[in-house]
C-alpha positions as CSV (number, residue, x, y, z in Angstrom):
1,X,5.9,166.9,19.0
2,X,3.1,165.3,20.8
3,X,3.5,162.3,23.3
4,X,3.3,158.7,21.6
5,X,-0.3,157.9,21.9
6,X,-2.7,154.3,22.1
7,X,-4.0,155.1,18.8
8,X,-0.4,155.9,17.1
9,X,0.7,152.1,17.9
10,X,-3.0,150.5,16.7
11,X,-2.2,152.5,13.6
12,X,1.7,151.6,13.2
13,X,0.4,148.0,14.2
14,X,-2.0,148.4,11.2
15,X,-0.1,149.3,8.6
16,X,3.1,147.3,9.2
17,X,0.7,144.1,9.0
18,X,-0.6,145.9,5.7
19,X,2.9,145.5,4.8
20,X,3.8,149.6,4.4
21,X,7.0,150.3,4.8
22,X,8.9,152.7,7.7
23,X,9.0,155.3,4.8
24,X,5.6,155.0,4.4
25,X,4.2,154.9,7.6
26,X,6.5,157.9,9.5
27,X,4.9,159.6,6.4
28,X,1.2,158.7,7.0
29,X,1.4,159.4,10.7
30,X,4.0,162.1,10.3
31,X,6.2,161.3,12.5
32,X,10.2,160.6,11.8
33,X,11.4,157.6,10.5
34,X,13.5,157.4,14.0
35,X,10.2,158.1,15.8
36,X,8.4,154.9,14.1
37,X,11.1,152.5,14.1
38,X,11.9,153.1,18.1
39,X,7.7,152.6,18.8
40,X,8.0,149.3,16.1
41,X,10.7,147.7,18.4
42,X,8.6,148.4,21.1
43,X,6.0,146.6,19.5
44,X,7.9,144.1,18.3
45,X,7.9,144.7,14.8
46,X,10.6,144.4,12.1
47,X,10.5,145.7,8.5
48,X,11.4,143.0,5.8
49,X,14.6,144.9,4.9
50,X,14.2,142.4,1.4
51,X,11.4,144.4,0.3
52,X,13.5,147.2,0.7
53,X,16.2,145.9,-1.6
54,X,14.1,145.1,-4.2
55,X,12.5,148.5,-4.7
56,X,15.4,150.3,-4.5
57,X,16.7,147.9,-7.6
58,X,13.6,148.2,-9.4
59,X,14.5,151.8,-9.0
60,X,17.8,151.5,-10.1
61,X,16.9,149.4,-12.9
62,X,13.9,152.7,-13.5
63,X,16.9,155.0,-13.8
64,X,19.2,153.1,-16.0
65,X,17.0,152.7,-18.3
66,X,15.8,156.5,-18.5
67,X,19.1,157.6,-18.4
68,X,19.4,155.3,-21.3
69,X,16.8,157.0,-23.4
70,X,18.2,160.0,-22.2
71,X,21.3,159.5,-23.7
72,X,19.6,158.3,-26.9
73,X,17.5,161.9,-27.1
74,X,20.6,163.9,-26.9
75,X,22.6,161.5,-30.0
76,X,19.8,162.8,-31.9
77,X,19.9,166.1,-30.7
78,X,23.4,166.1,-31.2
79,X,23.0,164.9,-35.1
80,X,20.4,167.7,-35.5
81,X,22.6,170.5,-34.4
82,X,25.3,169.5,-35.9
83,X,23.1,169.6,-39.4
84,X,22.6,173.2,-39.2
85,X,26.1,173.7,-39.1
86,X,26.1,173.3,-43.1
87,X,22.3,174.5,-43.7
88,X,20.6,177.4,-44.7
89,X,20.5,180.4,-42.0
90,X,18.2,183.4,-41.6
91,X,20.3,185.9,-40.0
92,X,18.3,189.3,-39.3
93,X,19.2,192.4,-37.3
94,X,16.6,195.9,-36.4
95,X,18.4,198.9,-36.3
96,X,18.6,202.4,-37.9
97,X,17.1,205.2,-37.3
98,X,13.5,204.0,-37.5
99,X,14.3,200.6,-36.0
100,X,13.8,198.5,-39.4
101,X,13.6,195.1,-39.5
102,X,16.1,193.2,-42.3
103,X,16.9,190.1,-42.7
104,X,19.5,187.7,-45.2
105,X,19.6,184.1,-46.3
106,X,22.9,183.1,-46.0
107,X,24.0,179.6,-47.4
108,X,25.6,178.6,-43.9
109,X,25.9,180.1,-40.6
110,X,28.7,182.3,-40.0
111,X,31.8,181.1,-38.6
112,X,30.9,182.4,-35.2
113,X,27.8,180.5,-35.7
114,X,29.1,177.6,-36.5
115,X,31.8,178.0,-33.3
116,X,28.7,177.9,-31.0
117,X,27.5,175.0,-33.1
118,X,29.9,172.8,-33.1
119,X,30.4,173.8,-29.2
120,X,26.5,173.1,-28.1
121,X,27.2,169.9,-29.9
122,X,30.3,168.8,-28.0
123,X,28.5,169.7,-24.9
124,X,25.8,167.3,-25.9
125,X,27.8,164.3,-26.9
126,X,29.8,164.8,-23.3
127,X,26.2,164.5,-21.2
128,X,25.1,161.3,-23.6
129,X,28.6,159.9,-22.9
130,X,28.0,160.9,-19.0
131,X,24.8,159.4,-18.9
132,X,26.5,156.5,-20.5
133,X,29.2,155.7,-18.3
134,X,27.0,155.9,-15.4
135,X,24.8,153.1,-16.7
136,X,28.1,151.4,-17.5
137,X,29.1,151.8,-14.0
138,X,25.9,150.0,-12.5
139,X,27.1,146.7,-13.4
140,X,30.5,147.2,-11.7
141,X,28.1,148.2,-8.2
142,X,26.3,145.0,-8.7
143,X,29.1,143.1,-9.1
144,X,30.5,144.4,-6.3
145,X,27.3,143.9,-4.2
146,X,27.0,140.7,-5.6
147,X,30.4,139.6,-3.9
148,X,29.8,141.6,-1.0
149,X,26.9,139.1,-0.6
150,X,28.8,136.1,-1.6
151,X,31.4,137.2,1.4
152,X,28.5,136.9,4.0
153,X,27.4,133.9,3.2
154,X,30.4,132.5,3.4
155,X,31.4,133.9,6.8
156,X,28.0,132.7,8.1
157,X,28.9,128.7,6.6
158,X,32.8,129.0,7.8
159,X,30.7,130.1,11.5
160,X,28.2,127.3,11.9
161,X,31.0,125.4,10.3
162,X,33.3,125.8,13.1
163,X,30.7,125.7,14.9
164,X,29.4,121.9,14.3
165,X,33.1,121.1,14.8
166,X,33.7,121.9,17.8
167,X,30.3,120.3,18.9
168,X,31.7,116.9,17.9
C-alpha cells in the first residue's frame, strides 16, 4: 500500500475530533484498522474505548430482542403447521399415459404426511427454544461482565489503598 501521507494524518486528525471511530475511519480512508491506530498513537490520539462498549450493547440489546421476535414467529409457525396435521388435504398426482392431472380431498393428510408434519414442527419448536436460551444466556454474560468489572475496581482501590499506606 502507499506510504503514510500529510494529508492521511489531517484527515485521521479530522475525523477522530469528529468523534468516528477506528472502524470507521480505517474504512473511510481504507486503510487497516492496525494501519490507523499505529498513525493515531503517533498523533497522539486515543479512541474512547466507552463509546465502543456502549454500541456493542446497544447491539446486543438489537439482537436479543430480534432473536426474541424471532422466536415468537416460529411459536406461531409452529401452531400453524401443526393445524394442518388434522385439516383438510388436497393430494394430487399426473401420470398415465396422457399425463392427466387428478386430484382427492382427503379429510387429513396421510400418515406419511403427517410424519413430516409433526417433524417440520419439532424442528421449529427446537430453533424458538435455541433462539430462546441464547437470550437467556445474555444475562449470565452480563453478570459475569458485571463482576469482571466489579473485580477491577476493586484491585484499582486495594492499589491506591496500599498505596496511601505506605505513604504515611
Amino acid at each position: 500500500m502507499a506510504a503514510w501521507t500529510d494529508e492521511e494524518s489531517t484527515r485521521l486528525t479530522e475525523l477522530h475530533a469528529a468523534g468516528e471511530s477506528l472502524t470507521f475511519i480505517a474504512k473511510e480512508m481504507q486503510r487497516s484498522t492496525e494501519t490507523i491506530h499505529r498513525h493515531a498513537e503517533r498523533l497522539k490520539l486515543s479512541f474512547d474505548r466507552t463509546r465502543t462498549a456502549k454500541a456493542a450493547e446497544a447491539k446486543h440489546v438489537d439482537n436479543k430482542a430480534r432473536r426474541a421476535a424471532l422466536e415468537e414467529r416460529l411459536l406461531i409457525e409452529a401452531e400453524k403447521v401443526i393445524d394442518q396435521m388434522w385439516s383438510e388435504t388436497l393430494v394430487f398426482s399426473f401420470g398415465g399415459k396422457d399425463n392427466t392431472y387428478e386430484e382427492h380431498t382427503l379429510k387429513q393428510p396421510t400418515y406419511s404426511d403427517q410424519k413430516t408434519i409433526a417433524q417440520t414442527v419439532a424442528t421449529t419448536l427446537n430453533a424458538a427454544n435455541k433462539l430462546h436460551e441464547m437470550n437467556a444466556g445474555q444475562q449470565a454474560e452480563k453478570a459475569v461482565s458485571a463482576l469482571v468489572q466489579m473485580q477491577g475496581a476493586l484491585e484499582q482501590f486495594a492499589a491506591q489503598y496500599e498505596a496511601e499506606q505506605q505513604g504515611e
